[in-house]
C-alpha positions in Angstrom: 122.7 104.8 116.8 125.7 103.2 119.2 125.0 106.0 121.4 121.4 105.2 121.5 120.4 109.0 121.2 116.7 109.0 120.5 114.0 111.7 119.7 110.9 109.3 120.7 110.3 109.1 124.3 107.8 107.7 126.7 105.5 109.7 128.8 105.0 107.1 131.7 102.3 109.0 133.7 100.1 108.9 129.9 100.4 105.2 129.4 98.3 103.1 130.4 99.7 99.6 128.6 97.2 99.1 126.2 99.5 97.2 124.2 98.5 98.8 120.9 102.4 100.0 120.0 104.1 96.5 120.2 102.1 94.8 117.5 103.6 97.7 115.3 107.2 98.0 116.2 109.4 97.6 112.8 111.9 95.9 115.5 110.4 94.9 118.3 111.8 97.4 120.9 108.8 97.9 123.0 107.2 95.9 125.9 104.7 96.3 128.4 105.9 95.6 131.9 104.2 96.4 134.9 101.5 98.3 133.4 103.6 100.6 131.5 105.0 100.2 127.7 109.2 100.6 127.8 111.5 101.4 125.1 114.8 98.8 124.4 117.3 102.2 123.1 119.2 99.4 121.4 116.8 98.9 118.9 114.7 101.7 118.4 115.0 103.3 114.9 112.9 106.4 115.7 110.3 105.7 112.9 107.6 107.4 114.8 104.7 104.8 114.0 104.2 104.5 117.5 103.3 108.1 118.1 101.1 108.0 115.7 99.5 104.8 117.0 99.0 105.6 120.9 95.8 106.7 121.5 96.8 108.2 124.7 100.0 110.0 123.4 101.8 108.3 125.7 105.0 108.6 123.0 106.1 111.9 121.8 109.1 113.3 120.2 111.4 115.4 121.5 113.3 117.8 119.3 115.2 120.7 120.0 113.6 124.4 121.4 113.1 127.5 118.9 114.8 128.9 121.5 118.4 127.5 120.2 118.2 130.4 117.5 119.9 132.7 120.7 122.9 130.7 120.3 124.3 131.6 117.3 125.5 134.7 115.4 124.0 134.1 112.2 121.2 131.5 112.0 120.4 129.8 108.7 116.8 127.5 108.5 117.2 124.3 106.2 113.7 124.0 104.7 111.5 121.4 103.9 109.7 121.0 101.1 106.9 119.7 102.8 106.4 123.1 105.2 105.1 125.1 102.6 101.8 123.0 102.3 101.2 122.9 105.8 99.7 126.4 105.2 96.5 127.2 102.1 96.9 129.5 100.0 100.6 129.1 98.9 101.4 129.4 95.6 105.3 128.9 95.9 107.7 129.4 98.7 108.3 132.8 98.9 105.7 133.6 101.3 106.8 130.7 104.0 110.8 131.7 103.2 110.0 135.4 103.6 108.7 134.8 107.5 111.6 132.4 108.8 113.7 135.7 108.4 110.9 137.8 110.2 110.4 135.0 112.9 114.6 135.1 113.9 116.3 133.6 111.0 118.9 135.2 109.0 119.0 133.5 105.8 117.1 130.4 104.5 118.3 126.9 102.7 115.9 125.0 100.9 116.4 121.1 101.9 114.6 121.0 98.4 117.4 122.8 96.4 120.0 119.8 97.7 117.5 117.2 96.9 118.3 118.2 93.6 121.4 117.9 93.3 121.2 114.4 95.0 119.0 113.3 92.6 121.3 114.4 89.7 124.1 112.5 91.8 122.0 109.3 92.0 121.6 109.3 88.4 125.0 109.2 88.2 126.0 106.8 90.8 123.3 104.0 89.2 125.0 105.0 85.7 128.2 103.5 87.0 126.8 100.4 88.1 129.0 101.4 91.8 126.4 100.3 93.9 124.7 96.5 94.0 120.9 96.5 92.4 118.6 97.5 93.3 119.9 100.7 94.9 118.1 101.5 98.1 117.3 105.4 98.8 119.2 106.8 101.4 117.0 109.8 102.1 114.7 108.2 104.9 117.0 107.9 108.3 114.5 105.2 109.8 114.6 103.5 106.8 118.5 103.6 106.9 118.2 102.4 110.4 115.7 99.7 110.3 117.9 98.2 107.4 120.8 98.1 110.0 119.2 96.0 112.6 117.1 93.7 110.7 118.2 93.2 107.2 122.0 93.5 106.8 122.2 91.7 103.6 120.8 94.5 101.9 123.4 97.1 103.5 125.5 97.0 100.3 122.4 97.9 98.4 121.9 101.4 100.2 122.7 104.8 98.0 126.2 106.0 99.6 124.8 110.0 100.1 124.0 112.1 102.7 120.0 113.1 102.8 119.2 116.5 100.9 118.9 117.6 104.7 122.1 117.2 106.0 123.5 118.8 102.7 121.4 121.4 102.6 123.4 122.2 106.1 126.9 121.6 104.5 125.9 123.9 101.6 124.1 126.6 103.6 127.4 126.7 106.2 129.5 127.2 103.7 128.0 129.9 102.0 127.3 131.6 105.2 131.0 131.6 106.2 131.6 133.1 102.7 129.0 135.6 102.7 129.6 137.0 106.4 133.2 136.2 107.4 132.0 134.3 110.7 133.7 131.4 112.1 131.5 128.3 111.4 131.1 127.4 114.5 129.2 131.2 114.9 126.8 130.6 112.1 123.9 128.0 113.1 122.5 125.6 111.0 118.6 124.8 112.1 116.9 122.5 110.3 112.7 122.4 110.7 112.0 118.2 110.6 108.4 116.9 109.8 109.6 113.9 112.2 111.5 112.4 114.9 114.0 109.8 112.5 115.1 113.4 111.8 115.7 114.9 115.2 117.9 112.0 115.3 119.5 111.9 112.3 121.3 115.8 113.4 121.7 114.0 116.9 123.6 110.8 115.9 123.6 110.8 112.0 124.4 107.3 110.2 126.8 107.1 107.4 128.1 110.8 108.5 131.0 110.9 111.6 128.9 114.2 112.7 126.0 116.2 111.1 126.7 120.1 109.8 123.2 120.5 111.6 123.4 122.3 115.0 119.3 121.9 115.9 116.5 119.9 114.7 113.2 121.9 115.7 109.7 120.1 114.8 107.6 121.6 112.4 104.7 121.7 115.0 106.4 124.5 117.1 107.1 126.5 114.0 104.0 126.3 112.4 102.1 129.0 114.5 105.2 131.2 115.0 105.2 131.4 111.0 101.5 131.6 110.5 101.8 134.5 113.2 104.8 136.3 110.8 102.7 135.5 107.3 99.3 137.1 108.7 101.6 140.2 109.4 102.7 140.7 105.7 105.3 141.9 104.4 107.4 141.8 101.0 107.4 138.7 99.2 111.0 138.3 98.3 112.3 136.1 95.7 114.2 133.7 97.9 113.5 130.1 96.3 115.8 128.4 95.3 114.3 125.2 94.2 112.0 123.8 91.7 109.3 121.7 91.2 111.2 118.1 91.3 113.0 119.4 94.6 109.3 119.7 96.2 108.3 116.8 94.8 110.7 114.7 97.5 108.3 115.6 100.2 105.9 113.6 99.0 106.3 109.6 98.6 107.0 108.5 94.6 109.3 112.3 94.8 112.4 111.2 94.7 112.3 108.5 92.2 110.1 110.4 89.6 113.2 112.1 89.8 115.9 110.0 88.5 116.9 111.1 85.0 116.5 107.8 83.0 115.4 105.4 85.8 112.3 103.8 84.8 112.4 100.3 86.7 112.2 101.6 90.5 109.9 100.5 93.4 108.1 102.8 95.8 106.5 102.2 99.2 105.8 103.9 102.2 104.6 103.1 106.0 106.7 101.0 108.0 104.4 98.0 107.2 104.4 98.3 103.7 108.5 99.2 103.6 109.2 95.9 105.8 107.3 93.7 103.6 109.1 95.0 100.6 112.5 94.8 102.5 111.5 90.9 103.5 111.0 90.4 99.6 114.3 92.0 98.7 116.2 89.7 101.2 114.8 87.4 99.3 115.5 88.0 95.9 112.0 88.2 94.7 112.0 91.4 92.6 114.4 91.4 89.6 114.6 94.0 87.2 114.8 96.8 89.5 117.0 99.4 90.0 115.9 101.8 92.3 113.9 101.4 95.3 112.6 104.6 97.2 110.8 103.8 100.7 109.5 105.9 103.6 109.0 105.5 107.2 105.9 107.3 106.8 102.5 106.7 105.1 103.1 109.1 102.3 106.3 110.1 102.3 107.3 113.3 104.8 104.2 115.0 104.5 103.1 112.1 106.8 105.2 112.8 109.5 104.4 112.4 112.8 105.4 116.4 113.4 103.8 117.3 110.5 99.9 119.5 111.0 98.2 119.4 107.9 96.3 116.1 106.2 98.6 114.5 104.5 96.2 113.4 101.3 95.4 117.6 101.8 99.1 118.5 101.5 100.0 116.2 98.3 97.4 117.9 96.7 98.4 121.4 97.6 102.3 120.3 96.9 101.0 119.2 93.6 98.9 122.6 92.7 102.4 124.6 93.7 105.0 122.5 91.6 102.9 123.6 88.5 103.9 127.5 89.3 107.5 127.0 89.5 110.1 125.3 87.1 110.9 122.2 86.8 114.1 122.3 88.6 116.8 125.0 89.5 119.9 123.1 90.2 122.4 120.7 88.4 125.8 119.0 89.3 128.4 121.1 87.3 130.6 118.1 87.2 131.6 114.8 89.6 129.8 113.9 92.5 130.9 116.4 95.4 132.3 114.2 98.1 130.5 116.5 100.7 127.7 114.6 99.5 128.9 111.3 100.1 129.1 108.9 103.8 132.2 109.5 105.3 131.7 106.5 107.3 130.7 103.5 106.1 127.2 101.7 106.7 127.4 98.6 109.7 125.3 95.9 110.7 124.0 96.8 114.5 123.4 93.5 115.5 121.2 94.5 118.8 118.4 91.5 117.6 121.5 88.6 117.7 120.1 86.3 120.8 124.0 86.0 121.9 127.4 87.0 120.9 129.2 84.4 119.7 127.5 81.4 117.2 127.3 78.7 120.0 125.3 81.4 121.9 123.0 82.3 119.9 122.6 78.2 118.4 121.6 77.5 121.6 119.5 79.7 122.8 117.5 79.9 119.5 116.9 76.0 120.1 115.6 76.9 123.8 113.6 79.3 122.3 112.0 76.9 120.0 110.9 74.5 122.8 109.6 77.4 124.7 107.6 78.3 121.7 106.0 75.1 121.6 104.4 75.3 125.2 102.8 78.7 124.5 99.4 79.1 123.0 100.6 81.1 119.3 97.3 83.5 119.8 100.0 86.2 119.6 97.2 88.4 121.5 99.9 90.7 123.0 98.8 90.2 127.2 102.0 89.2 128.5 103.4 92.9 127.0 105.5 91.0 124.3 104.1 91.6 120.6 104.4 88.0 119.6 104.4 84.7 121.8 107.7 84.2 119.5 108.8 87.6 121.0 107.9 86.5 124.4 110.2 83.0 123.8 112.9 85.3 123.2 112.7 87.3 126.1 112.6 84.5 128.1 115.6 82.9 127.2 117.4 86.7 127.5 116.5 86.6 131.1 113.7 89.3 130.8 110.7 87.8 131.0 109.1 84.3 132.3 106.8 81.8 130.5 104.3 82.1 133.2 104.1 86.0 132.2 101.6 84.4 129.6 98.4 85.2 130.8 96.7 82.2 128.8 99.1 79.7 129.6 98.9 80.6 133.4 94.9 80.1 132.7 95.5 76.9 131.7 98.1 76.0 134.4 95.1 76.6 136.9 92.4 75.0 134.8 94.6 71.8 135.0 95.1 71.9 138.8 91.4 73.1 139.7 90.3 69.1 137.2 92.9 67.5 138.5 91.8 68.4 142.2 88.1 67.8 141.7 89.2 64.5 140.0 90.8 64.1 143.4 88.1 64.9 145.6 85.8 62.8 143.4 88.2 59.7 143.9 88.4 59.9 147.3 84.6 60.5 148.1 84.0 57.0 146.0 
């Protein structure tokens, strides 16, 4: 996230600045300007939401090419569970695993099969009482993100362990290495991401100095390629490896219906609903709680913005195929692996601090607060800022004026148009 590596992007020539993506920013990173919406790198946490709001699809994400499989000896796929049910008719995952080999793959990693094992390892980790309560889930990479910009008092709260993702990758290296004698840097670890927080996450990973995965390609460029390789047919070859809890992560609740003897946890998804929540953990509101699970998007992955299928379609599909598989496949054998843990440790980014030292930033706030006071507080979004609060700020950063408000400058001419017919008046008597 220092580097500002993103997956979301702007398509200029799309946008027409209808303003409908800054009221929904988690962190305010996008303004209107001249016509056209721009993204601040600094503090965009790749959450998506406002691909999924643009009516124009002026946003997009940009992941890496299929294409990347040419690279690489031996290419592995790390699955998602919530691929499977972007397809009918799919009774477990044999089907889906069977034509990623036929499609250019070599061998296949279920992301599901490692959430497993980081939900044994979570069970352990809130056994110990390691971690401050409530634990925050560290599965979501916008979620992760977001709590690193705006809510660094919670930092101590998130889960120490890599996503079921980026472990799969680990895992499914180093059993490639094993099984074919390569050198790792010859085998290829792809994962297939249901949305753009995860592009990023294999691009600049957070809590992870660099991520085992060597291409993130969305789920949207797959899809027909595989639909292509399943209509064909073909063997169906026993290659899952994961059970019904693993599959239950793609969907929001997953995780923490999990957690072997957790019962006081707190689930939300949408960025919304996950900021609130976040607000009222700042806050000390909830007590009792030990395990909070949120997701960047409305319903857990199957909402993503890469995803195809409903997502209210695909729960119940995930649902009909956990109750033809078992319960779960994989346990920790012992400790928790540290391959599973951050290697680096979580940071506030402070990219939302008005200055960088505390006289800064004192005085500026208090310029911002009488500039707050001479603009209307409609918060209707015209001058390209989400909130007049957010225009305040700007101003006082240099980036903006107070006569970009459109009502204010309304006013401004109201009051000169009176005050020179109350002229013209006086002198005519």
């Amino acid at each position: 996230m220092d580097q500002f590596v993103h997956s979301v992007t702007l398509e200029e020539r799309l946008c027409n600045g209808c303003t409908n993506c800054i009221k929904r920013c988690p962190t305010q990173a996008i303004r209107v300007r001249a016509g056209k919406a721009v993204i601040a790198a600094e503090r965009c946490i790749d959450c998506g939401e406002c691909i999924r709001l643009c009516p124009h699809r002026a946003k997009r994400a940009v992941s890496d090419p299929l294409a990347l499989l040419g690279h690489f000896e031996y290419r592995v796929a790390i699955v998602p569970p919530g691929l499977y049910v972007q397809y009918n008719h799919q009774k477990n995952q044999n089907l889906v695993l069977g034509a990623l080999r036929r499609v250019g793959f070599d061998e296949v990693f279920e992301e599901a099969a490692a959430a497993e094992l980081i939900s044994d390892a979570t069970s352990r980790i809130l056994a110990t009482g390691s971690v401050a309560r409530p634990v925050i889930s560290s599965a979501c990479p916008a979620v992760t993100r977001l709590i690193r910009v705006r809510f660094p008092e919670l930092i101590d709260h998130v889960l120490p362990l890599v996503p079921p993702m980026e472990l799969a990758a680990r895992m499914a290296r180093r059993r490639a290495a094993e099984k074919t004698g390569l050198a790792p840097e010859a085998i290829g670890c792809i994962a297939l991401v249901p949305c753009p927080a995860k592009v990023t996450m294999r691009r600049a990973p957070v809590g992870s100095s660099h991520s085992a995965l060597d291409g993130a390609v969305s789920i949207t460029e797959i899809y027909p390629r595989l639909l292509a390789a399943m209509n064909e047919g073909g063997a169906s070859t026993h290659l899952a490896t994961a059970g019904a809890a693993g599959l239950a992560w793609a969907a929001s609740g997953g995780e923490a219906a999990c957690l072997a003897g957790v019962e006081n946890h707190l689930v939300a998804d949408g960025m919304e609903n996950i900021t609130k929540v976040l607000e009222d953990l700042e806050d000390e509101k909830y007590e009792g709680i030990d395990f909070v699970e949120l997701r960047a998007c409305a319903g857990g992955c199957l909402g993503g913005s890469l995803q195809l299928e409903n997502p209210y379609i695909a729960r119940t599909k995930l649902r009909r195929m956990q109750r033809s598989v078992p319960g779960s496949y994989n346990r920790l054998p012992g400790g928790v692996p540290t391959e599973m843990l951050w290697d680096t440790d979580l940071t506030y980014a402070p990219v939302l601090e008005l200055g960088a030292t505390r006289g800064e930033r004192f005085e500026r706030y208090n310029r911002m607060q009488t500039i707050l006071k001479s603009l209307p507080g409609l918060d209707c979004g015209a001058c390209g800022a989400p909130s007049c609060e957010a225009l305040a700020e700007d101003v006082v950063r240099g980036e903006a004026a107070v006569t970009d408000c459109a009502l204010l400058r309304c006013r401004q001419l109201e009051a000169k148009l009176r005050a020179k017919e109350n002229a013209e008046e006086g002198s005519g008597a």
